[in-house]
N, C-alpha and C positions, 0 to 999 in steps of 0.2 A: 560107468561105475565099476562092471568088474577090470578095465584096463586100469583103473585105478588100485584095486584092491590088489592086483598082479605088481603092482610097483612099491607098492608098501611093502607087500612077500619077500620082494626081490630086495629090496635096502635091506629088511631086518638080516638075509638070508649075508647079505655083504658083510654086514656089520658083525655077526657072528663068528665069520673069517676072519675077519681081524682082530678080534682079539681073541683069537686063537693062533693068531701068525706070530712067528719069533718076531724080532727086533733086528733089522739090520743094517748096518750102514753102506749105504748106496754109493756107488765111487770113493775117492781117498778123503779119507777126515781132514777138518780145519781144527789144527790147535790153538789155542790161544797164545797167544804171547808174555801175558803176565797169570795166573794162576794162584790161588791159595783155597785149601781148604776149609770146611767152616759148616756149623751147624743149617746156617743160614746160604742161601749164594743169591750174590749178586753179580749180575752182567756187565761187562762194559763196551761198547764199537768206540773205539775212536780213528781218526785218520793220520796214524803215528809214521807213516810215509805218503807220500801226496804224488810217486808216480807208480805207473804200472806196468809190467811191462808183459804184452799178451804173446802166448804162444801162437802157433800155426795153427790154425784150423783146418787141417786138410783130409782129416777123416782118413785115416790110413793108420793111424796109431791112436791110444788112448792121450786125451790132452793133457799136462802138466799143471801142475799147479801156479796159478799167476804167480808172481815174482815184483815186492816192492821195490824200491829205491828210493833215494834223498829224503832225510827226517824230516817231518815237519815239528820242529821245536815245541809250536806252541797244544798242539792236540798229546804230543810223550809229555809236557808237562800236566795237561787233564788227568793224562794215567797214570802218571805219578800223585797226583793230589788225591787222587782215589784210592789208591793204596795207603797213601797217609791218613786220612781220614779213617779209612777203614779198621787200620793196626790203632790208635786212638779210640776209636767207640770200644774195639775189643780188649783195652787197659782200663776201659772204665769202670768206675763202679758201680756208678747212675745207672746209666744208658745200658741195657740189656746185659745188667751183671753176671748172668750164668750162661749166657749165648755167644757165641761164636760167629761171626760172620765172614762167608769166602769169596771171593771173587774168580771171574774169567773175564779176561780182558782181549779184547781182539781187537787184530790192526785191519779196517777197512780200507789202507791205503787211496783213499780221497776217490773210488772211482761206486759207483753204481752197482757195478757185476760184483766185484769185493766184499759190496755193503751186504748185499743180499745172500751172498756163503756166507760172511760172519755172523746175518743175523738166524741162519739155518743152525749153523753152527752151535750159538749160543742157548739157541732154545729146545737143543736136544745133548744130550749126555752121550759122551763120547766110546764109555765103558760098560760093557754087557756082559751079565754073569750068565750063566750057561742056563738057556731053560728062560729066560727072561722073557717076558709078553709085554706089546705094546700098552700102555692104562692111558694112552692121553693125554699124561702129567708130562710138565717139564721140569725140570730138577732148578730152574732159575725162580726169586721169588720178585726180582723187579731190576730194568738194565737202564744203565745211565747211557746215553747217549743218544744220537749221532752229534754231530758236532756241526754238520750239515744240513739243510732243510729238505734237500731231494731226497737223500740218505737215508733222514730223519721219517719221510714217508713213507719211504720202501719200509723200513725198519716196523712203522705203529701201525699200517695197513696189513702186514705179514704178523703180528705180533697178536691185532685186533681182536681177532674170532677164540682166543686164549686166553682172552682177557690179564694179558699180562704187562704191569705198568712200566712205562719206559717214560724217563725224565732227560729231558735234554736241557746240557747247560748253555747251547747256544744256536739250537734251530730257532728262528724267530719267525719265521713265515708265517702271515696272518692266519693261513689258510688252515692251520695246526690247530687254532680255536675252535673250530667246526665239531663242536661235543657230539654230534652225531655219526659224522665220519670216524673221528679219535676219540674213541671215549675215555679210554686208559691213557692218555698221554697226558704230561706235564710239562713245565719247563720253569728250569729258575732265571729265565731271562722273558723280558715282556717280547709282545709281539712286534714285529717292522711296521705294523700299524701306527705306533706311537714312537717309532724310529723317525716314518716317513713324514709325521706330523711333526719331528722336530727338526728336520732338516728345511720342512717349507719354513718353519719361523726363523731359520737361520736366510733364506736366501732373501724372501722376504723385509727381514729386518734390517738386511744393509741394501735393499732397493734395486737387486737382479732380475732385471724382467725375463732377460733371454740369455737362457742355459742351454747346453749341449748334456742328453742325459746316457749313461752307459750302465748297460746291469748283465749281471750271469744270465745266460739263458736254461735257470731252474728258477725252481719251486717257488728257490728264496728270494730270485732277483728278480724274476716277473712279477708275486706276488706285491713286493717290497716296492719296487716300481712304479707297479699301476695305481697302487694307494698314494704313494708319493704325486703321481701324474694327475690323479683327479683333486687332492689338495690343492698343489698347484695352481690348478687352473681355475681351482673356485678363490684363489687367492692372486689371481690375475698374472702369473707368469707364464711367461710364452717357452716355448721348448725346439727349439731348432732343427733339433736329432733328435732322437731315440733309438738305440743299438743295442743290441745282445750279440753275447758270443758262450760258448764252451770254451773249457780248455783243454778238448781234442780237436779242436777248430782252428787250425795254425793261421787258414787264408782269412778267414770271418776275424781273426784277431788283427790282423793284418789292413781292411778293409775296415772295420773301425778305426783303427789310428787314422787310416787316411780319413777320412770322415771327419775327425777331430781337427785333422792339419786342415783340412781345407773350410773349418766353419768359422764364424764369425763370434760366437759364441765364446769368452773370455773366460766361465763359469764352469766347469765340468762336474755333476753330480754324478757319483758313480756309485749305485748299488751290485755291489762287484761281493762274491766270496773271494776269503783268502786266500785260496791256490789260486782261482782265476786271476785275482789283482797281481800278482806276482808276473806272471806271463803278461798283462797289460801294461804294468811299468817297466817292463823288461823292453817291450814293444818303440815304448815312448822315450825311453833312453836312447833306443838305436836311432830313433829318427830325429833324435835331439829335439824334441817339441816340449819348449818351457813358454812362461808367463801363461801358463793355466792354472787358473784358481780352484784346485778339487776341491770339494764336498766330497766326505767319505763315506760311509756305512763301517758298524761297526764290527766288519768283518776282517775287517783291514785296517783300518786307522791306526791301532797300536803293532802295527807286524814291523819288531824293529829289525828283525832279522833282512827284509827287503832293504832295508838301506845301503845304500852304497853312493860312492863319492857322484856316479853318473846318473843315479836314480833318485839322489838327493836335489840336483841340479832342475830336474824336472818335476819332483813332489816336494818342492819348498814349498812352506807356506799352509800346506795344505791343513784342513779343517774338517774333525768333525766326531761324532760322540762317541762313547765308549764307556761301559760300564765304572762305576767310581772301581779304584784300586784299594785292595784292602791285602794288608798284610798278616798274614799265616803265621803266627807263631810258630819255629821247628821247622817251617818247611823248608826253608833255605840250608840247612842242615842235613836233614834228613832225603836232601835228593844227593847231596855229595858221599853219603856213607851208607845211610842203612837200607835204604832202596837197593843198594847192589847188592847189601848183601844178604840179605833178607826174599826182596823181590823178584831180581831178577835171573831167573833160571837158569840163564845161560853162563851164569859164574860158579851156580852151587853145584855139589856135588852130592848128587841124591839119588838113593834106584828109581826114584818114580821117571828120571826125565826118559827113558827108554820106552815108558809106559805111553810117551807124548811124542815121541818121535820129535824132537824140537830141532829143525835145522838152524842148528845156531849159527851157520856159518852166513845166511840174510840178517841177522840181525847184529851183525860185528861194527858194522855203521853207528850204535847206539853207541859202543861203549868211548867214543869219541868224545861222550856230554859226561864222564865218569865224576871228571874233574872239574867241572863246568854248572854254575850258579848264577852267573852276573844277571841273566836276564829274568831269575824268579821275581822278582820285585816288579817287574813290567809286566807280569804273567798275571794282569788282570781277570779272563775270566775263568781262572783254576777256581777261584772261589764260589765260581757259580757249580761246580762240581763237588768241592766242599759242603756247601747246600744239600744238594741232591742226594749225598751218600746220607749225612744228617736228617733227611727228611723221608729215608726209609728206613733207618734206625728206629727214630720216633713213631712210625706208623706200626711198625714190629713191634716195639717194647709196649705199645699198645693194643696188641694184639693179642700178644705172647704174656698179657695182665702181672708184666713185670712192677715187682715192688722194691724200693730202694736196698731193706734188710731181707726180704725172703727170696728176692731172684726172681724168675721165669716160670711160668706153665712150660717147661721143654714136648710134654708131650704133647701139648698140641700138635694140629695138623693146620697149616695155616696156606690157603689157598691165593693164588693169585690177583682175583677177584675180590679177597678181603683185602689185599695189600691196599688197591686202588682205591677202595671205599674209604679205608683210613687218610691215606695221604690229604683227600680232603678236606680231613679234618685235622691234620696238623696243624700248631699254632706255638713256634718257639724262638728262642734267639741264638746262635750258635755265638762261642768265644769271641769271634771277629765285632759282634755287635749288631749286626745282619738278622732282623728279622723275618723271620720265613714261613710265611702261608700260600695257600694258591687260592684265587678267585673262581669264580664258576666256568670258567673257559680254561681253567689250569695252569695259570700263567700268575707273574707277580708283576706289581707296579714297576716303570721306570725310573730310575733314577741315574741320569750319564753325566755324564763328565764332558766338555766339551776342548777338546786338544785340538793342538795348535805344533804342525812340524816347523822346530827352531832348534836354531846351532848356538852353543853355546860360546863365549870367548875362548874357549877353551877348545874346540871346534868340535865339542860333541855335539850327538842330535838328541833331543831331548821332545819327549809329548808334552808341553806346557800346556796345563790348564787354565782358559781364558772363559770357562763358565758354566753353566748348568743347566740341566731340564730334568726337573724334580714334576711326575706327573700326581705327583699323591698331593701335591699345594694346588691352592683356585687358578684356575686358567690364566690372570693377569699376572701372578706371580710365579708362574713355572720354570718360564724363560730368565735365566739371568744373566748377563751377557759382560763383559770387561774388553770392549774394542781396543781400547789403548793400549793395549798388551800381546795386540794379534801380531805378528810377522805375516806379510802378506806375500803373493805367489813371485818366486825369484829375489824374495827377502826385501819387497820393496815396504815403505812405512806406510804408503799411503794406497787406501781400499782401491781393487781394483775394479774398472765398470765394465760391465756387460749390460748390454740394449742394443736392441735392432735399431731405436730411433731415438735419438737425444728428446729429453722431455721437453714438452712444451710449454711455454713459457705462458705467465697469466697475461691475459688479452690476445690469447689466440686456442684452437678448439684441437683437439686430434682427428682425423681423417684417418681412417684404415687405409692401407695399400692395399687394392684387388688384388686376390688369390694369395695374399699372404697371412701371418696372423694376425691377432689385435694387435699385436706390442708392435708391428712395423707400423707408421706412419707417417702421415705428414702433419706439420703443423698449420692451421691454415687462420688467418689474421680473422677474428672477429668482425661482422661487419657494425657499420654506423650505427648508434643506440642499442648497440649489445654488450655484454662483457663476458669476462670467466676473472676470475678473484684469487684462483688456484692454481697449480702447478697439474699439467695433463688433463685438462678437464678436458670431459666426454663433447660436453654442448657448449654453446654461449646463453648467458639468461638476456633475456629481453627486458628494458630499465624499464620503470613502470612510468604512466605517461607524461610529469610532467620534470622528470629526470631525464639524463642524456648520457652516453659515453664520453671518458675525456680521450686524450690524443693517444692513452696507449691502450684503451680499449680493458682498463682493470676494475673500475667503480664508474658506479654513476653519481652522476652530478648535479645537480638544478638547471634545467637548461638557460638559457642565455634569456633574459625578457629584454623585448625589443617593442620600443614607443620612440616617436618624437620629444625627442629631450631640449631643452634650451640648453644644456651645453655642447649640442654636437653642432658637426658646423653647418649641416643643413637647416637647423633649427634657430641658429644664431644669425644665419643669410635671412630666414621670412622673419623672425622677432625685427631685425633693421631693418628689412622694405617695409613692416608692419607700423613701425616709431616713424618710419621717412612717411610714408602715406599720412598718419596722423600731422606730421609738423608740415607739412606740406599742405595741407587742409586747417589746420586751424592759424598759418599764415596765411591763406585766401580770408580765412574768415576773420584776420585783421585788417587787411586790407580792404576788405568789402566795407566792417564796421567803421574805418576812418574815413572812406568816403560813401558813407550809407545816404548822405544830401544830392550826390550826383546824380545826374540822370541816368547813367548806366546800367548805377546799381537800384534804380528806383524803379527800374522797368521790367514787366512782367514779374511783382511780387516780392521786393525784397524780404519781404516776412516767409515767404517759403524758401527763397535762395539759403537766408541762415539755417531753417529747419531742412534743408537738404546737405547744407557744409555738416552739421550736428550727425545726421543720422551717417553720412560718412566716415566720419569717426569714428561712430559705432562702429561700421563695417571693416573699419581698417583694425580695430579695437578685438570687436570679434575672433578676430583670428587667430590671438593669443590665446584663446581656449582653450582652442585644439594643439597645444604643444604643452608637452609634460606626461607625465602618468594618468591614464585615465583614473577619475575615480568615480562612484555614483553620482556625484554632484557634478563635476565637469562633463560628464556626458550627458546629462541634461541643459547645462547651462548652451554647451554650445551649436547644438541643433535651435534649439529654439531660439535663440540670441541671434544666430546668424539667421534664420527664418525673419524674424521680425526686425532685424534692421534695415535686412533688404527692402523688405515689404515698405518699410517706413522710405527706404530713401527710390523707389521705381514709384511710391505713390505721390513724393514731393514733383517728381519728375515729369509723371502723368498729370498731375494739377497745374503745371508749367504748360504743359502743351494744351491742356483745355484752355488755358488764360489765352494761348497766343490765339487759338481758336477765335474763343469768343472776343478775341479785341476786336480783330478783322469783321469778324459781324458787325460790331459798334459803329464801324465806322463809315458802315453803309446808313445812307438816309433813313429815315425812320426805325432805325433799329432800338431795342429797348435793353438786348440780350445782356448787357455788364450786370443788369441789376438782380438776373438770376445766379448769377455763378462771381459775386462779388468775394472780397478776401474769408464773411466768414461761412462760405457755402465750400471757398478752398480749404481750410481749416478742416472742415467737417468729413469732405470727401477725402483727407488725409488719413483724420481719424478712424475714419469707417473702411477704409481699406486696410488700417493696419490693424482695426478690431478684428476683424473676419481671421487674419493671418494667426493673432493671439487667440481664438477661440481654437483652431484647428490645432494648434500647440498643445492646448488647454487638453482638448482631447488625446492627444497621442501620450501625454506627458501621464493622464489619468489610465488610458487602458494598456499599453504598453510603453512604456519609457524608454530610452537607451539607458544602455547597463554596461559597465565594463565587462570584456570578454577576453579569456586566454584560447589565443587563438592555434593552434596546435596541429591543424592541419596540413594547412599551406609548406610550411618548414619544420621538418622532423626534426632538427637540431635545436632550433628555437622558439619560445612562445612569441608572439606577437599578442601583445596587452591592446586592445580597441576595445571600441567603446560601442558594442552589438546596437543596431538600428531598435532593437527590441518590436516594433512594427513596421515593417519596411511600410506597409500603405499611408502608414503617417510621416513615414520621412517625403516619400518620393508628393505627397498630395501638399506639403512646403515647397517640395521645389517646382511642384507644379505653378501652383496657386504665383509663386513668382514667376514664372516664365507667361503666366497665362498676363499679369499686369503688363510684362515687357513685352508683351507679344501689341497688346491693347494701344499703348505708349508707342512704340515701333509705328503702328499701321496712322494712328490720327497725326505721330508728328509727318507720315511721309504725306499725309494730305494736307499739312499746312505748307509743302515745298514752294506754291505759288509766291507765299506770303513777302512782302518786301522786305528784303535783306537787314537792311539797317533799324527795322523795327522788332523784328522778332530772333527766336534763339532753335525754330524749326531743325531746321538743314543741324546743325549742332548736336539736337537732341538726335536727331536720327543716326546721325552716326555713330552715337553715345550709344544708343542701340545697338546698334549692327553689332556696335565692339561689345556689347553687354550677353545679346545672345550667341555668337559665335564661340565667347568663349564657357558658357556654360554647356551649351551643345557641344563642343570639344570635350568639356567635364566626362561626360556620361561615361565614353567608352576608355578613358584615362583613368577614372575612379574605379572603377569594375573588374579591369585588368593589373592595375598595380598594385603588388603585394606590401602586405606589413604595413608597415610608417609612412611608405612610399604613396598610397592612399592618401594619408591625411595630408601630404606635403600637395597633392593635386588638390585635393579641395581648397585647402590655402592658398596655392599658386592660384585657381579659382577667383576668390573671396576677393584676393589683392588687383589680382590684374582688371577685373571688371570693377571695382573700386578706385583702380588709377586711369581705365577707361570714362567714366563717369566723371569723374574731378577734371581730367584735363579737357574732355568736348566739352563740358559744360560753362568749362571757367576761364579756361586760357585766352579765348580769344578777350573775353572781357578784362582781366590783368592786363593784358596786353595793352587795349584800350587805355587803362585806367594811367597803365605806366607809362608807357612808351606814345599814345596818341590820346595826349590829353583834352588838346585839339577838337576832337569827334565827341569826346565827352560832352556833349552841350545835347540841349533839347533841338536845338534849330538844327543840327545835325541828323540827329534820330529822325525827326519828321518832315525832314528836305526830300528826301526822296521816297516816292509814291508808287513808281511803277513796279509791277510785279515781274520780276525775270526769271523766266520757265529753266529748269534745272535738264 
C-alpha cells in the first residue's frame, strides 16, 4: 500500500514538471510541404514521393534529414484535391460561412520511418512564443490520410491516445475496423474485406480453381490476403503460392517472380500496394513473363502511370476493381493554375517561407506536373479525399452551431474528441452526388467498378469498365459482370484456364492427389451400378435397386429384365422340340388308333397305351409354360401341370408293368390273379396315383404358391423375372412323389426281366426308366447351379428329354413292328415263344 501511494506521489510530482516545462523542439523540425492558414487546421500525410533515400547511420555526426525522390503522381493529386476542396468549403456560404479552415500537408514519401516524423510532425506546432508551456493540445482538429494501410497504422495508433480523428481515403485494411484498437479513425473507402469478397466472385465466376497469389508484406496486403485466402477456400479454390515481399526487398521481389515463372498457375491475384506493384511489374517485364491473367487490388489497377509499352506486354488484360470514377468540377483547372499559385510555396514570394525553412530545391521535381492535367480524369480516388475534407467541414459546421444567415459560434473551443463524435453523425451528399456517411466500424459501403487493361485502335491503354460490385444491393445482385467485353491476358478473346486438374467429366468421381490440394486430381471411372450426373462430382451415387448404370456411367436405367422369351433362339429351339415331341406322339397315337384290332397294340392294355400317348402330350405340352414372362398365373400353372402330367404319365407306366406282371401269374396253372388287377382296377390305380400328386398340388398351391420374382441378386446388371418356388417343400415333395413312382416302376419292371420277350414290354419299360431317372438326377444339380433363364431352360431340357425318353422305349420297337414287321404282328407270333431268356 504505501509503495503504491509513493508512485502516485511520484506521477503527480512528474506531471507538475511538465507543465511547468518550456516547449521544445527536439532535433530539426519537419515542414510541411503545402501549408495554409485558417481558423480551423486540418492535417494531411500523403506519400507525394514513394522513394527515400537514407543517410548514414554511423553515429559520428548528427543525421540529416531523409531526402525524397520520383513523384508519385497519384498521392500530389490527393494533395491537390485537398487544397481544392478546402479553398471551396472556405468561398462557401453554407458550409462554415464565417470559418476559416488551414491545412498542413506532409510528404511521407511512401516509407514507414517518414510516416512517423510526418505524423509527429503534424500533431505538434512547429512555432513557439517565448514563455510558451506544454497544455497537451495540438493545434490539428482532424488529418486526412495515409494513403497506405502500414502508414495508416502508425499514423491512428500514434494519433490514438489524442483522440484525434484521422480519415483516410484509401487504407482499406480490414484490420482498421477494429473500433477498439482505432477508435478515431475513418475512411471514405470500404475495407479489403469486401475487396477480397469481390475478387473471390470474380475468380470464382469464370471457374479458376488454381491461382498463384502475391501481396505486399504489410498491414494492407496480409490483412487483404488472408480474408481473400479464407474466402477462397470456402469457395473451393486452390492456391499454388502464396508470396509477399516489401519494396525494400530487391532479392524477396526477385524470388517471387521466380515463383511465378516457375508455377503452373495461369491466374495471378495480386494484393499488391502501389509502390510495391510498380517494382513487381518492373520485375516481370525484365523477365518477359506474359500470358498471366492478373487479378488486381485496388491499389494498383488504375496506376496508369506504370504503363509502358514493356510492362503492357505483361499486364494486358489484366482485371480488377476500383472505385467508381467521378469527376470534380474545377478540378482539372485548378491543378494547372491556381494550385501554383495560391498553394504552392515554393513559387510564392512571402516572409513567412523563411519562417519554414522550406528547401525548395527537393521539391523542383513537382513543378515538372505545372503544366500537366491529362491524368486527373483517371485520378479516381482524389474524390475519396474530396469526401474526407467535406465530412470534416460538416462535423465542424456542426459543431461550431453554424447557421446559414448568422455564421458560426467562432468562440468556441472545439476539441478533438468532439470532431470524432460528430463525424459519426454525418449524413450528406457532396456536388459529385456521392453520398457520405460512416457505419459503426467507420468505413462506407463499396461500390467498384471493375476494369479491364485494353489498348485501343488507336494504341492507347484505356481502364475499360466490364462491371460492378455494388455491396449496398442483395447479395444475388451485387455482382454484375459483361464477359464479352473483357480482353483477356496477352490480348487473347478467349478466357484463360487455370486448374491443376482438367474437370471431370459426369460418369466419373475426383480422387485427391496425395500430399497435394483438393483442386489436383484424378478422374477416376465410376464403377458398375453407380453414376455422377455432374461435372467434378465429389462421389458416385449408387442407382437404387432395380435401376442400373448405362455405358457412360451418367444416369441410371431400368435394368435389363431377363426370362425365357419365345422370341429368343433358345426359347424358339425348346417351343420346336416342344411342337416335335407333340407331333411325334400324336402320330404314334394315329398309328396305334388305325391298327388298335392288331395284336400288338391290343397287348398289355391298349386303353392305357392311348391314356399314356395323352398324358405325353401333356408333358411335352407342359413345357411351353415355362417360356415367356412369368406371371402369377403361369407360375402356378406350370409346377403343378408339370407335377401332374408326369405323375399321370409314370402311373400309365407303372399300370403297364403290373399288367405284364400279373399276366405271367395267369398263365401259371391255377392262377385266378387277371381278375384282381383287370382294366378297371388299372383305370383306378391310375386315378389314385394321380389323385394323391393333385391333392399335394392342392396344398402347395393353398399355403404357399409360386409367385413371380425379381431376382436381383445373382446379376447386378440385370433382373432375372422367375417364378419364386414360394414353398420349396411343396415343389421338391412333386418332384419327390415323381421320382418315388419311377423309382417303384424301375424296380417291378426290372423283376419282370425273366418274362418272355415277345409277350411282354418289361426290358423296354426298364430302360424307359434308367433314361427317365438319370435324367431327372442330372436335373438336381443343373437346376441349382444355372443362373437366370438358364434354370428354366434345364428344367425344360428336363421335361423334354425324359418325355422323348419314354415315347421312344415305350413305342418304337412297337412302330417298328407295326410298320416295318408286320409279319410278327399276328397273335401266333406273340405267343410262339414261351421260354424265358435270363438278361
Amino acid at each position: 500500500m504505501l509503495i503504491f501511494f509513493y508512485k502516485l506521489l511520484l506521477f503527480h510530482h512528474f506531471n507538475a514538471t511538465a507543465e511547468n516545462t518550456l516547449c521544445q523542439m527536439m532535433g530539426d523540425p519537419k515542414y510541411p510541404l503545402l501549408s495554409k492558414d485558417g481558423d480551423i487546421t486540418i492535417g494531411g500525410l500523403f506519400a507525394i514521393h514513394k522513394q527515400e533515400t537514407l543517410t548514414s547511420f554511423e553515429f559520428t555526426q548528427k543525421p540529416q534529414l531523409l531526402y525524397c525522390s520520383s513523384v508519385n503522381l497519384r498521392d500530389f493529386r490527393m494533395a491537390q484535391i485537398m487544397t481544392f476542396a478546402i479553398d471551396e468549403i472556405n468561398r462557401s456560404e453554407t458550409l462554415l460561412p464565417n470559418v476559416s479552415i488551414g491545412y498542413k500537408i506532409y510528404d511521407t514519401c511512401g516509407s514507414r520511418m517518414s510516416s512517423m516524423s510526418a505524423t509527429m510532425a503534424v500533431m505538434n506546432s512547429q512555432e513557439f512564443a517565448a514563455g510558451d508551456r506544454c497544455n497537451g493540445q495540438t493545434p490539428i482538429h482532424a488529418i486526412i490520410g495515409d494513403t497506405e494501410s502500414s502508414t495508416t497504422v502508425i499514423l491512428s495508433r500514434t494519433t490514438g491516445p489524442f483522440k484525434i480523428p484521422v480519415i483516410s481515403p484509401l487504407a482499406a485494411c480490414e484490420c482498421l475496423s477494429n473500433r477498439k484498437d482505432f477508435p478515431s479513425f475513418f475512411r471514405t473507402i470500404a475495407s479489403d474485406y469486401h475487396y477480397s469478397e469481390a475478387l473471390a466472385h470474380i475468380v470464382t465466376y469464370f471457374g479458376w480453381s488454381w491461382i498463384g497469389a502475391v501481396n505486399s508484406d504489410n498491414d494492407y496486403g496480409n490483412y487483404g490476403m488472408a480474408t481473400f485466402l479464407k474466402i477462397a477456400q470456402e469457395e473451393g479454390i486452390c492456391v499454388e503460392y502464396s508470396e509477399k515481399f516489401y519494396r525494400t526487398e530487391p532479392e524477396k521481389i526477385k524470388k517471387v517472380v521466380d515463383i511465378i515463372k516457375q508455377g503452373t498457375a495461369k491466374v495471378i491475384v495480386a494484393f499488391v500496394s502501389f509502390l510495391d506493384m510498380g517494382l513487381l511489374i518492373e520485375q516481370l517485364s525484365i523477365q518477359n513473363i506474359t500470358g498471366l491473367q492478373m487479378i488486381g487490388s485496388e491499389a494498383w489497377v488504375t496506376a496508369k502511370n506504370y504503363i509502358t509499352p514493356n510492362s503492357f506486354r505483361v499486364m494486358r488484360g489484366s482485371l480488377g476493381f476500383a472505385v467508381r470514377k467521378v469527376n470534380i468540377e474545377g478540378f482539372a483547372d485548378y491543378v494547372m493554375k491556381a494550385f501554383w499559385d495560391t498553394a504552392f510555396q515554393c513559387l510564392q514570394r512571402d516572409e513567412k517561407l523563411s519562417l519554414y525553412e522550406i528547401n525548395c530545391t527537393q521539391h523542383q521535381d513537382l513543378l515538372v506536373l505545372k503544366n500537366y492535367n491529362v491524368d486527373v480524369p483517371e485520378q479516381r480516388y482524389s474524390s475519396n479525399v474530396y469526401k474526407a475534407v467535406y465530412a470534416v467541414a460538416h462535423a465542424l459546421h456542426s459543431l461550431l452551431k453554424c447557421k446559414e444567415q448568422e455564421g458560426c459560434e467562432r468562440d468556441l473551443t472545439i476539441q478533438p474528441q468532439q470532431v470524432v463524435e460528430a463525424l459519426k453523425k454525418v449524413n450528406f451528399t457532396v456536388k459529385t452526388g456521392d453520398h457520405v456517411w460512416f457505419n459503426s466500424t467507420g468505413e462506407t459501403l463499396p461500390q467498384y467498378e471493375l476494369l479491364n487493361w485494353q489498348q485501343d485502335s488507336d494504341g492507347s491503354i484505356q481502364f475499360k469498365p466490364v462491371g460492378y460490385y455494388d455491396a449496398s444491393l442483395p447479395p444475388d445482385q451485387r455482382f454484375v459482370l459483361k464477359p464479352e467485353n473483357i480482353i483477356w491476358a496477352g490480348g487473347q478473346q478467349e478466357k484463360p484456364k487455370s486448374l491443376c486438374s482438367e474437370s471431370c467429366p459426369p460418369g466419373t468421381r475426383k480422387a485427391v492427389q496425395k500430399g497435394r490440394p483438393v483442386c489436383c486430381y484424378d478422374c477416376i471411372t465410376c464403377a458398375d451400378g453407380e453414376i455422377s450426373n455432374e461435372t467434378d462430382s465429389n462421389n458416385c451415387q449408387q442407382c437404387p435397386g432395380e435401376y442400373w448404370s448405362n455405358t457412360e456411367n451418367t444416369e441410371c436405367v431400368l435394368k435389363a429384365v431377363e426370362f425365357l422369351s419365345f422370341t429368343e433362339v433358345m426359347g424358339i429351339v425348346l417351343v420346336f422340340f416342344s411342337l416335335f415331341g407333340v407331333g411325334i406322339t400324336l402320330l404314334v397315337a394315329i398309328l396305334f388308333y388305325s391298327k388298335k384290332d392288331t395284336p400288338i397294340v391290343k397287348a398289355n392294355n391298349s386303353e392305357l397305351s392311348f391314356l399314356l400317348l395323352f398324358s405325353l402330350t401333356l408333358c411335352f405340352l407342359c413345357s411351353l409354360t415355362f417360356i415367356g414372362r412369368p406371371t402369377e398365373w403361369s407360375c402356378m400353372l406350370r409346377h403343378t401341370a408339370f407335377g401332374i402330367t408326369f405323375v399321370l404319365c409314370i402311373s400309365c407306366v407303372l399300370g403297364k408293368t403290373i399288367v405284364v406282371l400279373m399276366a405271367f401269374k395267369a398263365t401259371l396253372p391255377g392262377s385266378n390273379v387277371m381278375k384282381w388287377f383287370g382294366p378297371a382296377q388299372q383305370r383306378l390305380s391310375v386315378f389314385a396315383f394321380t389323385l394323391i400328386q393333385i391333392l399335394i398340388c392342392v396344398l402347395w398351391l393353398t399355403i404357399s404358391p409360386p409367385f413371380p420374382y425379381k431376382n436381383m441378386k445373382h446379376y447386378k446388371e440385370k433382373i432375372i423375372l422367375e417364378c419364386s418356388l414360394g414353398s420349396t417343400v411343396g415343389f421338391w415333395a412333386v418332384l419327390g412323389y415323381i421320382g418315388l413312382l419311377a423309382v417303384l416302376c424301375f424296380i417291378l419292371a426290372f423283376l419282370a426281366r425273366k418274362l418272355p420277350d415277345k409277350f411282354n414290354e418289361a426290358k423296354f419299360i426298364t430302360f424307359s426308366m434308367l433314361i427317365f431317372c438319370a435324367v431327372w438326377i442330372t436335373f438336381i444339380p443343373a437346376y441349382v447351379s444355372s443362373p437366370g433363364k438358364f434354370t428354366v431352360a434345364v428344367e425344360i431340357f428336363a421335361i423334354l428329354a425324359s418325355s422323348f425318353g419314354l415315347l421312344f422305349c415305350l413305342f418304337t420297337p412297337k412302330c417298328y413292328i407295326i410298320l416295318y414287321r408286320p409279319e410278327q404282328n399276328t397273335k401266333e407270333h406273340l405267343l410262339g415263344k414261351t421260354q424265358i431268356k435270363a438278361w
